[in-house]
C-alpha positions as CSV (number, residue, x, y, z in Angstrom):
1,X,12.9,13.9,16.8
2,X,11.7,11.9,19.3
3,X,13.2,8.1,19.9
4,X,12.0,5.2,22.0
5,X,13.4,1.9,22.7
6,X,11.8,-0.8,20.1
7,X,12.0,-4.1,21.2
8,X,12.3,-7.6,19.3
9,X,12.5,-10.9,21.2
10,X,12.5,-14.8,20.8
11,X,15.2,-14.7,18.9
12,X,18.1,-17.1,18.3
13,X,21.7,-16.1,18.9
14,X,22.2,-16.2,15.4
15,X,19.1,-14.0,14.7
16,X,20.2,-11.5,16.9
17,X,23.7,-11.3,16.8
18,X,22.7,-10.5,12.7
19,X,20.4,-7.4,13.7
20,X,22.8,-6.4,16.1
21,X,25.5,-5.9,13.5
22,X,23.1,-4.3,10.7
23,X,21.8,-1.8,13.5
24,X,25.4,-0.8,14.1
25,X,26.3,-0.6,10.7
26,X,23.9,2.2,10.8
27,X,24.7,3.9,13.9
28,X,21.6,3.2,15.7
29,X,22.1,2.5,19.8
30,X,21.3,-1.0,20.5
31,X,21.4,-3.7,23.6
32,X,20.9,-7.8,23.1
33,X,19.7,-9.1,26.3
34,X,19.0,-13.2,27.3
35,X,15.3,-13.7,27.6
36,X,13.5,-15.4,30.8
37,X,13.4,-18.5,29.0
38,X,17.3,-18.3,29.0
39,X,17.5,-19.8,25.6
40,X,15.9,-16.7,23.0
41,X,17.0,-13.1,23.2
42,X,16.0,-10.0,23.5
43,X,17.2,-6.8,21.0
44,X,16.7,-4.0,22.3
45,X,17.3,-0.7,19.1
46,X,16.8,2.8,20.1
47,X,14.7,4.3,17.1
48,X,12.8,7.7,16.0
49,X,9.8,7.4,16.5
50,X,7.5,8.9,13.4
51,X,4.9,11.6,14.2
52,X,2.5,10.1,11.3
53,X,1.1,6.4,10.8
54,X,2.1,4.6,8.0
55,X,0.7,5.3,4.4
56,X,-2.3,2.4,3.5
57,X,-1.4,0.9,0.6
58,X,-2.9,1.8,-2.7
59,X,-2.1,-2.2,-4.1
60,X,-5.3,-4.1,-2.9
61,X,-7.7,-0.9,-3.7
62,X,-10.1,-0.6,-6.2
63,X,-12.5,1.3,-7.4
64,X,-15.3,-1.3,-7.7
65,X,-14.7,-2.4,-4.5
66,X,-15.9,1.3,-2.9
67,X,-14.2,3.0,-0.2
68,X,-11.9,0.4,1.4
C-alpha cells in the first residue's frame, strides 16, 4: 500500500503534542515541526494512502429529492 506524508498545521503545542501521542499509540511514523509563524506547529503523520474516494453518504439522500 502506498503512504504519503499528511500534514496538519496551526496548531498549539497542546494540540499537537495530543495527536502526536495518539499517532504513536498506533504505530504510525510521525514528525511535529514549529511553523513560520514560530508560535503554531506543524504534524507531520505518514499515512496509507486509499486507492478509492470516500463513500457519499446515504444520510441527507432522498428519494424525492431525485438524484443527488
Amino acid at each position: 500500500m502506498k503512504k504519503s506524508w499528511f500534514l496538519q498545521d496551526n496548531l498549539t503545542t497542546e494540540e499537537a503534542d495530543e495527536l502526536v501521542a495518539r499517532y504513536r499509540e498506533n504505530n504510525v511514523r510521525t514528525e511535529k515541526s514549529l511553523d513560520t509563524d514560530l508560535i503554531h506547529w506543524t504534524v507531520s503523520a505518514f499515512l496509507p494512502e486509499s486507492g478509492k474516494s470516500p463513500r457519499q453518504s446515504k444520510r441527507w439522500q432522498h428519494r424525492c429529492w431525485g438524484d443527488v
